[in-house]
N, C-alpha and C positions, 0 to 999 in steps of 0.2 A: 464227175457229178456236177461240178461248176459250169463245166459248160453246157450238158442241158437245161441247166438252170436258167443261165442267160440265154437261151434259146427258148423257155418259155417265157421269158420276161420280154424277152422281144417279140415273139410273136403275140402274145397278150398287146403288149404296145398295139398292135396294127388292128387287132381287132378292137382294140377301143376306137381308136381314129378312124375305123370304117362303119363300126358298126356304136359308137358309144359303150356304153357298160351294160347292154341287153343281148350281149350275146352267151351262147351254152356252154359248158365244159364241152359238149360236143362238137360245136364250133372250133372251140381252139384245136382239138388233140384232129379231127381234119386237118385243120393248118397246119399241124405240127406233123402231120403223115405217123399218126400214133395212136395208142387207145388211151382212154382217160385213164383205167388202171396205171399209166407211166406217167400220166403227169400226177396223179393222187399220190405218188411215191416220196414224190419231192415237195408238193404243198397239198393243205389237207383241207382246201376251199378256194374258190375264187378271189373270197374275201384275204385271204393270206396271200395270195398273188399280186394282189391291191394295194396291200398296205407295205408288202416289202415294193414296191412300184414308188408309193408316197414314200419309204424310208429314205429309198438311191434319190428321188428326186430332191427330198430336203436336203440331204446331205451333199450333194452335189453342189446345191446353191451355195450352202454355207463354206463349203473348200472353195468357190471361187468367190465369194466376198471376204475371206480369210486372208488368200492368198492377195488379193487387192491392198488390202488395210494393212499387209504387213510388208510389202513391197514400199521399200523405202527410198526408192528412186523417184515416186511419185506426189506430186505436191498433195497438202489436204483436196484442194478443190478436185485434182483427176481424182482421186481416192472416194470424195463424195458422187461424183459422177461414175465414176464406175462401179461401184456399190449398189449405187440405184438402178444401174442398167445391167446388174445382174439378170440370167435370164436361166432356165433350165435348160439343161441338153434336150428334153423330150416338151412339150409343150400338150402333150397330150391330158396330163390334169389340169390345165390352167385354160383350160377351157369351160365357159358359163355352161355350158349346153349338158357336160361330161360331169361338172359340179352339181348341177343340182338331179340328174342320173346320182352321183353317188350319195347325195343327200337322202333321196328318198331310200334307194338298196342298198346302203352299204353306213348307215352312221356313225359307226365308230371307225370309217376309216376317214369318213365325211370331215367329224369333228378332228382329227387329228393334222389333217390338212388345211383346214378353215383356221385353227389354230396359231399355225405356222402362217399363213398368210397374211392373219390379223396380228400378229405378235413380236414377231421375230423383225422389229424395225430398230433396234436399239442398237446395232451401228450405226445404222443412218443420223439416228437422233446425237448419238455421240458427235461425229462428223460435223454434222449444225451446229452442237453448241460448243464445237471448236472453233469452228468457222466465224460463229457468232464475237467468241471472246477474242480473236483475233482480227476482228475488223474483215476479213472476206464476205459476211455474210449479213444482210442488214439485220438492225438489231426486233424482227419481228416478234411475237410470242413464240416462243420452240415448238406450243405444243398444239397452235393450229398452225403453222407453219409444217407440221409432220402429218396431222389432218390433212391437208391438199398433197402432200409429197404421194399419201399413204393410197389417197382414193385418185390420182393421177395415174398412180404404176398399176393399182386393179381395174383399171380399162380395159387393160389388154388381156383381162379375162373373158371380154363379150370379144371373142375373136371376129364373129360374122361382121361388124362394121370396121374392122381392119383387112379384112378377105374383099369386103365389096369395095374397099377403097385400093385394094392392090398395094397395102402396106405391109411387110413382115410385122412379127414381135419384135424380134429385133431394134428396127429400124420404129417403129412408133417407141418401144421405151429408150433409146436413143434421142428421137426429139421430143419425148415428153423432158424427160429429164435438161436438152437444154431449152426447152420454155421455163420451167422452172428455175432454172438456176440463172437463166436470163434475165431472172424478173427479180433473182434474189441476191443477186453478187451483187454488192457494192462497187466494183470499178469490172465495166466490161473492158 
């Protein structure tokens, strides 16, 4: 059972990235060389497909910022940089295009992802006002100093002017995070 599972959550994956969140149950269960009665088995809406989609992806993030911050070989400053340059495995929802698709057909999976994008910064904020009390980190306000962190990393939600520049996600929250912290360490 698990692994049709993950065979419809993978092929769901591709059908977002090719065709956005406008595509059919009949669309997929083609993909999937199946009838929609087999994929209704296992979830009992697109929208259920969707939101265990946002679940793996939250949770995904948050085991690799976990595992960051609890990795004790690493100074606070890689700790903050690499917390911020958190990225998801699948980059299919963190896209503007796919966001406001699910805004309009999907809001309660909408709201539940917009949530967690807007919310879930209080490691980070931790991290600065460690940073902060320890002298690494100039002594700015925390909490526009998390303002710029916060609307820096959701850039790389308008994917198309990282695609026309021939930058991954990756590699732009890589160097957003060290312009940022370029500008904020106290001793480079």
């Amino acid at each position: 059972m698990r692994c049709i599972k993950e065979r419809i959550l993978k092929e769901f994956r591709e059908e977002v990235r090719q065709q956005g969140l406008r595509f059919s149950m009949d669309d997929l269960a083609a993909r999937l060389g199946v009838s929609k009665k087999t994929i209704y088995k296992y979830y009992s809406s697109k929208a259920e497909i969707l939101e265990e989609m946002i679940d793996q992806t939250i949770e995904n993030m948050e085991e690799k910022a976990a595992a960051i911050i609890q990795d004790e070989q690493l100074t606070l400053v890689e700790k903050l940089k690499g917390v911020m340059a958190v990225a998801p495995d699948h980059y299919d929802l963190t896209d503007v295009r796919i966001l406001n698709q699910m805004k309009r057909f999907f809001p309660e999976q909408w709201e539940k992802l917009d949530h967690f994008l807007q919310s879930d910064w209080d490691q980070i904020k931790s991290l600065v006002e460690q940073g902060v009390e320890k002298g690494y980190i100039k002594d700015y306000n925390v909490s526009l100093m998390m303002k710029v962190i916060i609307a820096s990393i959701n850039t790389t939600l308008d994917q198309s002017f990282y695609l026309n520049n021939q930058i991954t996600t990756e590699e732009a929250l890589e160097d957003i995070v060290e312009i940022l912290l370029g500008g904020i360490l106290e001793n480079n």
